[in-house]
Structure formats: structure tokens, C-alpha cells
N, C-alpha and C positions, 0 to 999 in steps of 0.2 A: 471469423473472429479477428481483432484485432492483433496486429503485428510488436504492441505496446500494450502493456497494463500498468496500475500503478499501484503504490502504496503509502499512504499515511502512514508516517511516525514522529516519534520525537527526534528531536535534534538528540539526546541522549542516546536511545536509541541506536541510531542509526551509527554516533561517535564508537561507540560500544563495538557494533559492529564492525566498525572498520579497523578496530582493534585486537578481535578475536580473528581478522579474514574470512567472518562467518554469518549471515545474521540468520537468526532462529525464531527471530519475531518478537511480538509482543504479549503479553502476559497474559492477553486472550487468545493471541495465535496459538500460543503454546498447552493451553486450558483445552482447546476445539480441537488440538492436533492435525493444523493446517495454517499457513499462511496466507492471511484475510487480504486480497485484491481489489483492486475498481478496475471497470474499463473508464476512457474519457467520460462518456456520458454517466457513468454514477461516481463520479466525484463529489461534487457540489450535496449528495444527498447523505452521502457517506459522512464528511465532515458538519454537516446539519445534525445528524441524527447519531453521531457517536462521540465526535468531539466539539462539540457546543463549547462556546467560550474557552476553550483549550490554546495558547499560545504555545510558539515555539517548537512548531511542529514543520517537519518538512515531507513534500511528494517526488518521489521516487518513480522516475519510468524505465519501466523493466522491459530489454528486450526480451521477446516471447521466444525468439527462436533460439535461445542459449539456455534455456530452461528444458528438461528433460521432460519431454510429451505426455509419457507414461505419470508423470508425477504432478502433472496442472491439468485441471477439470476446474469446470464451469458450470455451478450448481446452483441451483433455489428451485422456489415453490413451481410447482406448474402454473405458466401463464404470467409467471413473473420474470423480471430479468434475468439474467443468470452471473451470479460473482465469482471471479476467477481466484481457485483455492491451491495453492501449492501448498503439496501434502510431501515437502523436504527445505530443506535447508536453502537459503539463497544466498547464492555466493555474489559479494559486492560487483564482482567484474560484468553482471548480468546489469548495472546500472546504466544507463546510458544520461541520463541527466537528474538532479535534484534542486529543486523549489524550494524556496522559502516559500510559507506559511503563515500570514501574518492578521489580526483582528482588528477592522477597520473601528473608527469612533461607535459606528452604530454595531458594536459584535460580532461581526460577520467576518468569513473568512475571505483573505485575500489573496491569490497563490500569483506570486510574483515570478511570471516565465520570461 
């Protein structure tokens, strides 16, 4: 597994967070009761397929090894990829960098590293 994961959110979001010293996710994190992840290669599918046309979002890379082992799995269907789920809170200090997010002319998204 990889040594980084990431996370899509909003710039609200994420301000939020780093206001409370907490972040707890987003509104379907918190519905599923786990915080929704990508590794590098399901980025691009992740923001095709959940925030379409969505501006003003930013990517979050999360060191893996400051996150508590027992608390992140890496789950899906059999035979399918597996998405990394933190089933607790993440604390900002686990950020190691954050992307703008941006929609090119033709829709699409542009993550600005």
C-alpha cells in the first residue's frame, strides 16, 4: 500500500477544519461513518464520478503513517480496487500537502501540484 492517500474536499470544508483542529469529513463521510480516500491512481476517477462540475475543491495528501493502522482499511468489491477508509477523525497535522482543484474550459478537473 501506499505511504500517501488522498482526500477530495471543499476549500470550506477543509477551512472548517482547520478551525475546529479536527476534520470529521464530509457529509457523506459522516452518513457512511468512515472517511472516504483515494490512492494516487483513483483520483482522477473519484472526482469524474463524485464531483463533476464541482469547483473550489481542494486534494489533501495524507501521510499514512501518522494515521492509526487499526483505524484505516482499504476496502471494495472483490476484484475491484480497494479505497482507503478512515474509520476516525483526521487530525490536520496528518496533511502533508494540499492542491487546488480547479475546472478547466472544457469541465474537467485540474489539480494544481
Amino acid at each position: 500500500m501506499s505511504d500517501v492517500i488522498y482526500k477530495i474536499c471543499t476549500r470550506k470544508e477543509w477551512a472548517d477544519a482547520l478551525d475546529a483542529g479536527v476534520y470529521e469529513g464530509s457529509v457523506d463521510d459522516i452518513r457512511d461513518g468512515f472517511i472516504h480516500f483515494s490512492t494516487q491512481k483513483q483520483i482522477k476517477r473519484v472526482l469524474a464520478k463524485y464531483f463533476s462540475g464541482q469547483a473550489d475543491l481542494l486534494l489533501l495528501a495524507i501521510d499514512v503513517s501518522l494515521l492509526n493502522p487499526l483505524k484505516l482499511k482499504y476496502e471494495g468489491k472483490v476484484g475491484a480496487d480497494k479505497y482507503p477508509h478512515l474509520y476516525e477523525t483526521l487530525s490536520p497535522c496528518a496533511v502533508l500537502a494540499q492542491y487546488s482543484i480547479r475546472l478547466s474550459a472544457a469541465n474537467e478537473h485540474i489539480i494544481d501540484y
